[in-house]
ZAMARGU-4260 file (C-alpha; in steps of 0.2 Angstrom, whole numbers, plus 5000, padded with zeros to 4 digits):
<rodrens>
0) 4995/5067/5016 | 4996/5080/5032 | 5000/5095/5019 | 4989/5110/5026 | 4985/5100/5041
5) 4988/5108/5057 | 4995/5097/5072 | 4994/5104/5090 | 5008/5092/5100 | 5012/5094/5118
10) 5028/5093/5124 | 5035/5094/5105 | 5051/5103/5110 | 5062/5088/5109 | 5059/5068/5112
15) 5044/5057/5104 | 5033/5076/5102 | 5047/5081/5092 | 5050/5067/5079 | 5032/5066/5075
20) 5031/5086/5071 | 5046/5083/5060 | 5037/5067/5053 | 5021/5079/5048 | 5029/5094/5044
25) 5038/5083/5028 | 5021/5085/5021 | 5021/5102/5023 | 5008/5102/5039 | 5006/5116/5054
30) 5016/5113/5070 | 5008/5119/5085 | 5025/5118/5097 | 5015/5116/5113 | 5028/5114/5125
35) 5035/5126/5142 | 5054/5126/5137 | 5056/5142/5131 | 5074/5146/5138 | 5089/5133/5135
40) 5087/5120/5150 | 5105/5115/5160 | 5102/5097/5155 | 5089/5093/5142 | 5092/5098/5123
45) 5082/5110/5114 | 5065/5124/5118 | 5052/5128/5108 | 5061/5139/5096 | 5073/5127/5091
50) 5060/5114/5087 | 5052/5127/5076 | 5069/5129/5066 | 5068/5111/5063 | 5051/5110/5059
55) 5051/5124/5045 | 5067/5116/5038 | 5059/5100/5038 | 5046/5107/5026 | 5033/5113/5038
60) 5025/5129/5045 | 5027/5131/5064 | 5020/5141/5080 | 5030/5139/5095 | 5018/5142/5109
65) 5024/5140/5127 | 5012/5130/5137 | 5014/5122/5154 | 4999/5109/5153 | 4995/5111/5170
70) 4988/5129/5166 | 4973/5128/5159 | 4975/5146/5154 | 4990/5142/5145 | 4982/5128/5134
75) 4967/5139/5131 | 4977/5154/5125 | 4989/5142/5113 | 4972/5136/5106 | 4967/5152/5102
80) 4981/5157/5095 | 4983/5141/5085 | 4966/5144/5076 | 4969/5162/5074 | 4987/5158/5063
85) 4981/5143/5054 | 4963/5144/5053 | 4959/5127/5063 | 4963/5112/5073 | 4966/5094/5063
90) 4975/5083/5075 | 4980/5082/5093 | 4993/5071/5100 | 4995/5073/5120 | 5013/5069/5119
95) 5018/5082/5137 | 5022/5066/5151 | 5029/5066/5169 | 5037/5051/5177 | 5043/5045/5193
100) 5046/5028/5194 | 5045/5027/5213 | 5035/5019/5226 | 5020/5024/5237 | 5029/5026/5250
105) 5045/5035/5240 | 5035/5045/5229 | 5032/5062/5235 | 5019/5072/5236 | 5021/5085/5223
110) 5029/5073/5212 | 5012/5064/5212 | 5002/5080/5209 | 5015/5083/5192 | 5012/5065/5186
115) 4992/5067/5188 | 4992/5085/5183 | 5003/5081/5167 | 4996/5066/5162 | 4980/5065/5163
120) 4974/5083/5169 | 4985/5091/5156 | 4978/5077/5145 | 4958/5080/5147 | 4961/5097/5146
125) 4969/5100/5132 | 4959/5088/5120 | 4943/5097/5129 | 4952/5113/5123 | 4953/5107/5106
130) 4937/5097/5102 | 4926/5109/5097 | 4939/5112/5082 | 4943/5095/5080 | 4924/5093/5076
135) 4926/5106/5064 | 4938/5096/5053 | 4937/5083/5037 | 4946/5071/5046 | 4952/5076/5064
140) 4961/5064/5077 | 4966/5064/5094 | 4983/5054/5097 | 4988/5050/5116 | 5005/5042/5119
145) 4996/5032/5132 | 4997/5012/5136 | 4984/4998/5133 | 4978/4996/5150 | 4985/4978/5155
150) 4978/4977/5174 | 4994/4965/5179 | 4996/4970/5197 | 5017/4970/5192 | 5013/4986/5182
155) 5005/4995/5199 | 5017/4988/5213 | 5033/4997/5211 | 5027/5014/5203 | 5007/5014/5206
160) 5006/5034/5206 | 5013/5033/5188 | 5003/5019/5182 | 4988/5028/5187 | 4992/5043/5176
165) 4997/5034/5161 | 4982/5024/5164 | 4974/5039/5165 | 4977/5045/5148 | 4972/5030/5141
170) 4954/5030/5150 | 4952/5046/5140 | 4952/5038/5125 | 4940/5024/5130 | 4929/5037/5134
175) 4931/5050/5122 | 4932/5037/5108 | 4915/5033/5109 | 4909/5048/5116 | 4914/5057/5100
180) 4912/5041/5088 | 4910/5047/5071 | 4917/5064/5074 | 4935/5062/5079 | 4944/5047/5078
185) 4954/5046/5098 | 4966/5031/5098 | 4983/5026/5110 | 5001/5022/5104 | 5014/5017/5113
190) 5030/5008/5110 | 5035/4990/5111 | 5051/4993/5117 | 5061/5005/5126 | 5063/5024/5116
195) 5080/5034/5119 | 5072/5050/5126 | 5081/5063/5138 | 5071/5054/5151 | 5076/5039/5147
200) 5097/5043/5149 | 5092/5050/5165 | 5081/5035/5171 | 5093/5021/5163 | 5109/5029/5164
205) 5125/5029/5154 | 5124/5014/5140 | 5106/5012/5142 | 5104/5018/5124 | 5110/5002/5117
210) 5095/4995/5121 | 5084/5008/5114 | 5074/5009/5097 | 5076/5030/5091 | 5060/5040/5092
215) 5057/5038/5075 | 5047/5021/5074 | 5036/5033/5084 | 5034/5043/5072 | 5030/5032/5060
220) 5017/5025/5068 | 5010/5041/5073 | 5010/5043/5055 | 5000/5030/5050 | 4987/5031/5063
225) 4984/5050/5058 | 4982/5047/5039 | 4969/5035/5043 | 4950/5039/5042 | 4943/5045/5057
230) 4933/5028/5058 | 4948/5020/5066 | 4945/5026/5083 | 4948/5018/5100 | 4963/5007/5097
235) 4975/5006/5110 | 4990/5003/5097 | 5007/4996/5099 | 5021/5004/5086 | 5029/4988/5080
240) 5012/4978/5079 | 5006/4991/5067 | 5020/4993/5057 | 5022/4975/5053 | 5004/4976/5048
245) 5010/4989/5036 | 5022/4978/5029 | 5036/4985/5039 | 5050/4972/5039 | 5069/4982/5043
250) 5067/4984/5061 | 5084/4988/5063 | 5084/5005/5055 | 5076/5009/5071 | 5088/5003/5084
255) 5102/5014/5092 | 5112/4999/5090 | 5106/4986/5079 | 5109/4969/5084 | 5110/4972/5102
260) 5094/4966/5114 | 5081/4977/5117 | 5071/4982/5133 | 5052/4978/5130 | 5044/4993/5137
265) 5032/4995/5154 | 5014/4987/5154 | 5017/4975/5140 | 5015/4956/5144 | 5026/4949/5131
270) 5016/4933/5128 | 4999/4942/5126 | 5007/4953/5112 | 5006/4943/5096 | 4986/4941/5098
275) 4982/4959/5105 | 4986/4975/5112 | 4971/4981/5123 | 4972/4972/5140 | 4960/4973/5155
280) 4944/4971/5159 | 4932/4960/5145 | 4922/4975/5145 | 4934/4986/5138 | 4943/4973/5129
285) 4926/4971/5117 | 4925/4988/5114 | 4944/4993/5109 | 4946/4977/5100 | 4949/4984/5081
290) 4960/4985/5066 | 4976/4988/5076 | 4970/4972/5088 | 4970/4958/5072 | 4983/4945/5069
295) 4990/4945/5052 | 4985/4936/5035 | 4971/4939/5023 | 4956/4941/5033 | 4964/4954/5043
300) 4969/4963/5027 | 4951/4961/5023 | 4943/4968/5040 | 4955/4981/5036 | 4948/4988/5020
305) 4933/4984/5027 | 4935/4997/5044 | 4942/5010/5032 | 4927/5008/5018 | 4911/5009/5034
310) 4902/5026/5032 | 4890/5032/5042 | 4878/5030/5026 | 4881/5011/5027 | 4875/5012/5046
315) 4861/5020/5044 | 4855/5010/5030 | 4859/4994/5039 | 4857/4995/5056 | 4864/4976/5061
320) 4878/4968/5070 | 4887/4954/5060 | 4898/4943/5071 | 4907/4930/5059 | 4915/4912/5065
325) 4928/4907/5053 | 4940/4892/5053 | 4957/4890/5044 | 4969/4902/5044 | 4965/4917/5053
330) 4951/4911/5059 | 4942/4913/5074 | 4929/4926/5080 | 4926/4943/5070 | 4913/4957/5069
335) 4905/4971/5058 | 4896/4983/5067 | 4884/4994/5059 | 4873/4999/5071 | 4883/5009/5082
340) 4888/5027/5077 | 4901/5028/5066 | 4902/5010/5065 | 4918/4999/5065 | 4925/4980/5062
345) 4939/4970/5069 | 4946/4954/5077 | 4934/4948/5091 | 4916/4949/5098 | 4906/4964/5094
350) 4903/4978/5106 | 4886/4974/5107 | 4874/4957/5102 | 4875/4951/5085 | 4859/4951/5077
355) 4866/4938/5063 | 4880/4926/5067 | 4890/4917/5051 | 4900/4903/5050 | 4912/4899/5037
360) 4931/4895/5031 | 4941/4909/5031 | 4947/4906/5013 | 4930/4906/5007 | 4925/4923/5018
365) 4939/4932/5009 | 4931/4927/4991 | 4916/4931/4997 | 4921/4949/5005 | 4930/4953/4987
370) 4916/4947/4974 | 4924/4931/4970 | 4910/4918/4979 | 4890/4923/4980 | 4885/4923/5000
375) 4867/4916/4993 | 4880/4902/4982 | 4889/4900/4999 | 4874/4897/5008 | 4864/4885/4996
380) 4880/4874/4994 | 4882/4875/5014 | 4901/4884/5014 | 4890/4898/5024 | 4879/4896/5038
385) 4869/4910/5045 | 4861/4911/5060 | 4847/4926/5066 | 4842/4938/5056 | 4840/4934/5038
390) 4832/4950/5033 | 4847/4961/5039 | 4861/4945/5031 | 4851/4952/5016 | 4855/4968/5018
395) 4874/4964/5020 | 4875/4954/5005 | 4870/4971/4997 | 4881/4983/5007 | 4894/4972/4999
400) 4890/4973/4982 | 4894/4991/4982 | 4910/4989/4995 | 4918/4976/4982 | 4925/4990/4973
405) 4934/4996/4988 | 4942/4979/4994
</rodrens>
C-alpha cells in the first residue's frame, strides 16, 4: 500500500522511528532518515546510516539525512534534499522526542529548552516544512507520536515541563487537523503501554523490559493510520484500541515477555480507555471524537465505512449535519458531518449543531445504512424518527443510495 510512497520520519535511526520506516519500506516506500546520529553514540544503538542498511534490506529505498530538529535550517535542507531524490513528500511522522521526567523545581533549564524545542518546536517546524508537499500528494498524512490530551493534574505534577511538550505536539494536530481538513489528514498515536526503547532502559532500568510491548505494535498502527484515506484526520489514537478494531486478537506477539504484566503508558486514565482516547476540554473532545474514538460492534463498523466513503463531493452536495440517537447495542449518540470541509462521522456529538437529529435502534440503523431497511419505510412505520430538517434527511436518504455499494 506505501510502495513509491515517500516517508520523512524524525528520529528514524533506531526506537519507535525506526520500526515504522522498516514497516513502510516492506511495501517498497522512500525512507527519509531524519535523525542527528550520524557517528556511533557510546550508549545508544545505531546512526542514520545503519538504519538505511536496514531499510533497503527491508525492501525500501532510503536517504539518511542528518537533521537536528532544533535547526530549522537543518529540517529545511533535508526537505529539499528529500523532494530532490524522490520527487515529493507523502507522509510525515514527527517521531524525534526529549524527555526528562523531572520536576519544576529539578528540571533544568536547558533540559527544558530541549524538551520544548524537540517536541513541539522541532515538531511545528518540520510539518511546516513539509506541507507545502504534503499538499501536493494523493493522499498525504502527518503522523505525531503525541498523547491525547487528558488534562488530569497527576499527568502535570511530577514532570510539568514534559507534559507541556508532549501536549505540545498534540495541540498541533488539533490545529493543523482542521486547518488543513480535506488536504492532509494530521492524527496522534501513542501506546497503551510502556515500549522498550533506549530511553526506556535508561529511564526504567535493568528488567524494565519485561514489562514492555516491542516497537512493533507501533508500527502497526502507524500502519494502519497511513493507509487510511486522508478523511481520517484529527484523531488522537491509542495503538492497541485501533488494532483491536482491526480485528487484532494475539497481543502477545508484542510483548518482550508474554505473560508478564505490563506498565500502562503516561497520560492514560485506565478506566476512560474502553469508551475513548481523546481526553480534555468538551470543546476539543467534539472535535477529535472520530473513527479511532468508537466502541466496537456493528454500528461502529458501519461509521467506519462510512468516514472512509465521505468525499468532498457528498459535502458539497449535501451541506447538513446529521446527529443520530440509537439504542441497543452500540448505541448512544453519533454523527455525520457533511457540512464541514472535508467532512467526517464518528461516536459522539457533532462538531458543530445538527441540522437533522434521528432516533432509531441500532439494529435497524445498520440495515438501513446497508440497503436492507427504506429510511422513508423506517419512518412511516415509526422505527425512525426525524427531527429538523426534512429537506436535507432527504438528501441523505439519497447520498445513501449511492454509498450502499460501499458499505
Amino acid at each position: 500500500k506505501l510502495a513509491g510512497c515517500t516517508l520523512f520520519i524524525t528520529g528514524a535511526s533506531r526506537g519507535i522511528g525506526k520500526a515504522i520506516a522498516l514497516k513502510a519500506a516492506k511495501d517498497g516506500a522512500n525512507i527519509v532518515i531524519a535523525a542527528k546520529t550520524a557517528e556511533p553514540h557510546p550508549t545508544l544503538p545505531g546512526t542514520i546510516y545503519t538504519a538505511a542498511e536496514e531499510i533497503e534490506a527491508a525492501g525500501g529505498k532510503a536517504l539518511p539525512c542528518i537533521v537536528n530538529v532544533r535547526e530549522e535550517q537543518q529540517i529545511i535542507n533535508a526537505v529539499e534534499k528529500a523532494v530532490k531524490t524522490f520527487g515529493g513528500i507523502d507522509i510525515l511522522v514527527n517521531n524525534a522526542s526529549a524527555i526528562s521526567l523531572t520536576g519544576t523545581l529539578e528540571t533544568a533549564t536547558k533540559k527544558v529548552n530541549l524538551m520544548m524545542d524537540v517536541n513541539v518546536r522541532g515538531t511545528y517546524l518540520t510539518s511546516k516544512a513539509c506541507l507545502p508537499h504534503l499538499k501536493k500528494s494523493k493522499n498525504p498524512h502527518i503522523l505525531n507520536l503525541s498523547p491525547p490530551m487528558n488534562l488530569n493534574p497527576m499527568w502535570f505534577k511530577n514532570h510539568c515541563a514534559y507534559t507541556i511538550s508532549k501536549y505540545g505536539m498534540s495541540m498541533c494536530v488539533l490545529g493543523m487537523a482542521e486547518e488543513f481538513r480535506g488536504e492532509v489528514a494530521v492524527n496522534a498515536l501513542w501506546p497503551k503501554t510502556a515500549i522498550h526503547t533506549a530511553a526506556m532502559d535508561m529511564l526504567g532500568g535493568a528488567g524494565i523490559e519485561k514489562q514492555c510491548r516491542k516497537t512493533d505494535i507501533l508500527a502497526d498502527a502507524a500502519y494502519c493510520i497511513l493507509t487510511k484515506p486522508k478523511t481520517f484526520t484529527g484523531n488522537f489514537i491509542i495503538d492497541e484500541v485501533l488494532l483491536r478494531e482491526e480485528g487484532v486478537k494475539d497481543f502477545d506477539v508484542y510483548a518482550i515477555a508474554p505473560g508478564h504484566p505490563l506498565m500502562p503508558d503516561f497520560f492514560l486514565d485506565e478506566k476512560k480507555l474502553g469508551r475513548s482516547q481523546q481526553e480534555g476540554g468538551d470543546a476539543a473532545k467534539a472535535k477529535t471524537e472520530s473513527a479511532a474514538a468508537m466502541p466496537s460492534g456493528p454500528v461502529a463498523e458501519t461509521f467506519r465505512a462510512i468516514q472512509g466513503a465521505v468525499t468532498e463531493e457528498y459535502v458539497r452536495s449535501t451541506q447538513g449535519v446529521f446527529q443520530f440517537e440509537l439504542s441497543g447495542d452500540g448505541g448512544g449518540t453519533w454523527y455525520i458531518d457533511l457540512k464541514s470541509k472535508g467532512g467526517s462521522a464518528g461516536f459522539g456529538k457533532p462538531p458543530e449543531t445538527a441540522d437533522v437529529v434521528m432516533s432509531m435502534s441500532s439494529a435497524d440503523f445498520v440495515k438501513m445504512f446497508t440497503g436492507k431497511l427504506k429510511p422513508t419505510l423506517a419512518f412511516m412505520t415509526g422505527r425512525l424518527k426525524i427531527k429538523g430538517n426534512m429537506a436535507l434527511a432527504i438528501k441523505l436518504e439519497k447520498m445513501l443510495s449511492q454509498l450502499n455499494s460501499k458499505l
